[in-house]
C-alpha positions in Angstrom: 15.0 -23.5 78.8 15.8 -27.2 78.5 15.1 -29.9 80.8 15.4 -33.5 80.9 12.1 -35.4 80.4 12.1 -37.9 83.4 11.3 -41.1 80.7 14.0 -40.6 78.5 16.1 -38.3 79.4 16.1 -36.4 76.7 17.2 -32.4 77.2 14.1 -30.6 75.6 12.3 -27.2 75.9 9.1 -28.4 77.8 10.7 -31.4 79.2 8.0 -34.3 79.4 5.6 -32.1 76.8 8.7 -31.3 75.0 9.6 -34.5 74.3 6.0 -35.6 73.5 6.1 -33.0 71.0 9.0 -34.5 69.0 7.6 -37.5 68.8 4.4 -36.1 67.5 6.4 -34.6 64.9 7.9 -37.9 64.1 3.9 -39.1 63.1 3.4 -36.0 61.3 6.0 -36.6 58.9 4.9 -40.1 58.6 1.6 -38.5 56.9 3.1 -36.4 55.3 5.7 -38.4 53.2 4.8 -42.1 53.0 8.0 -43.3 52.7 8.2 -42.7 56.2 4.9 -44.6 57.3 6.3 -48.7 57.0 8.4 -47.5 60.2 5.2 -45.9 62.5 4.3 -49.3 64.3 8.2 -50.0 65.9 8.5 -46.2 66.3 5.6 -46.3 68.7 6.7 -49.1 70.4 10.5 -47.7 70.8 9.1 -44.5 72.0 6.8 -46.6 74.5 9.0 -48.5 75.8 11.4 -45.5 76.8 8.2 -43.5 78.5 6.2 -47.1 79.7 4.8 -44.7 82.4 2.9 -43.4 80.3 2.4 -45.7 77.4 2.8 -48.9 79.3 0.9 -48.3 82.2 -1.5 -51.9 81.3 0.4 -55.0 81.8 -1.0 -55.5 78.3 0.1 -52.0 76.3 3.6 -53.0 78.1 3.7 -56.7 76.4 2.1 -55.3 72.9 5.0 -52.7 72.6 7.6 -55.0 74.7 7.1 -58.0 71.8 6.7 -55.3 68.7 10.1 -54.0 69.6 11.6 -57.5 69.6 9.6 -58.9 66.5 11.0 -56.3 64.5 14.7 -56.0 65.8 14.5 -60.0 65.5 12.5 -60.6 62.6 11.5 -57.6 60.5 9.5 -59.7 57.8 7.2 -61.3 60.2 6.7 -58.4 62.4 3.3 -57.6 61.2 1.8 -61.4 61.3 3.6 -61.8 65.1 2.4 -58.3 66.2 -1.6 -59.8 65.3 -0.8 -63.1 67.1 0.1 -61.0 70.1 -2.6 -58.8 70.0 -5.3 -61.4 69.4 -3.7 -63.0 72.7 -3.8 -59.8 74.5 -7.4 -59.2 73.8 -10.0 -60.2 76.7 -8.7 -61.0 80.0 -5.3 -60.2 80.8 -2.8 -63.1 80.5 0.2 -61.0 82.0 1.5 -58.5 84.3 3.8 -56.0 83.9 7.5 -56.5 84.8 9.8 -54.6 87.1 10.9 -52.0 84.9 14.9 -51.7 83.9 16.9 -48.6 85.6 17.5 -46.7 82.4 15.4 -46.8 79.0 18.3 -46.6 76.4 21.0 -43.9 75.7 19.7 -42.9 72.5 16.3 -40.9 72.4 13.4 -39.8 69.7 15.5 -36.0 69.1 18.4 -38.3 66.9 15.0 -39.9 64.6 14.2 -36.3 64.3 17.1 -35.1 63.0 17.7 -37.4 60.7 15.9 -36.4 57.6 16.8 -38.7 54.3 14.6 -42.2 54.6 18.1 -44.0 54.5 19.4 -42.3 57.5 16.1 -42.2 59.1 15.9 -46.0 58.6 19.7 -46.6 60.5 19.3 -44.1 63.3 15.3 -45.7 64.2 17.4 -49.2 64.1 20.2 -47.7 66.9 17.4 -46.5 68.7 15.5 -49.3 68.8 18.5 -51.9 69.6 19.4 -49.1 72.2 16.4 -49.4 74.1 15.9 -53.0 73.5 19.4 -53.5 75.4 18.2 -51.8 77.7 15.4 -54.1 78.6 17.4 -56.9 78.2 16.6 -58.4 81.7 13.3 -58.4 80.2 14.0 -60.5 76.6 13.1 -63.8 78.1 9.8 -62.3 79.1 9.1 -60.7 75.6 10.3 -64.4 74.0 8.1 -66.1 75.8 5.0 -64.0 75.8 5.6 -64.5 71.6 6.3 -68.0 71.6 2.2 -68.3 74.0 0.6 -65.4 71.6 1.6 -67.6 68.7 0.6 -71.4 69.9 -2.6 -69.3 71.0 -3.2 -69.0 67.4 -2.3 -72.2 66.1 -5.0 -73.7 68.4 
């Protein structure tokens, strides 16, 4: 019997665990073809940022997967170097608190990466779902900008 996982939304046999489940999946084919593996860091942060209750409880798991989600949907190539900048800002004392959360988390959820099993496919449905959920925390985009634009003149210093 489905039910709706309370993050997402998603309709799934176990609800919450159900859901958890898929994603799991989702890193299991990662190691299992490699083709798959250049996409784990923003599917983690997608998948966050639609269950931050559990996986952005600290103000600074929140920024991490708030900014990876926004490095990548806004600049792909230097997602990996910006991602570092952030995380070398994040570590030590914590230089932010977590935002009021958004109402909803996206309309699209982890079942439609799931499904989609040819790289090329996989590669446009993770992109919906990503600019999905980042649309849905677009109250939140000044934040993210900002918290990028202090990680990287952190770094310059």
């Amino acid at each position: 019997m489905s039910q709706a996982c309370p993050s997402c939304g998603l309709a799934v046999a176990g609800g919450t665990e159900g859901c958890h489940r898929l994603f799991e999946s989702i890193g299991l084919r990662e190691y299992e073809d490699m083709r798959f593996a250049r996409y784990h860091r923003i599917v983690v942060d997608v998948y966050a940022m639609q269950h931050p209750d559990r996986y952005g409880r600290s103000a600074k798991s929140f920024a991490a997967h708030l900014t990876g989600l926004c490095t990548w949907l806004e600049n792909e190539a230097g997602a990996q170097s910006v991602n570092a900048s952030v995380q070398r800002w994040l570590s030590g004392p914590s230089p932010v608190a977590r935002p009021p959360l958004p109402p909803s988390y996206g309309a699209l959820t982890i079942r439609e990466l799931v499904e989609a099993e040819d790289l090329v496919r996989y590669g446009e449905v993770l992109s919906r779902w990503a600019r999905a959920t980042w649309d849905a925390y677009a109250s939140l985009h000044a934040t993210a900008h900002a918290w990028i634009a202090t990680s990287l003149a952190q770094g310059s210093r």
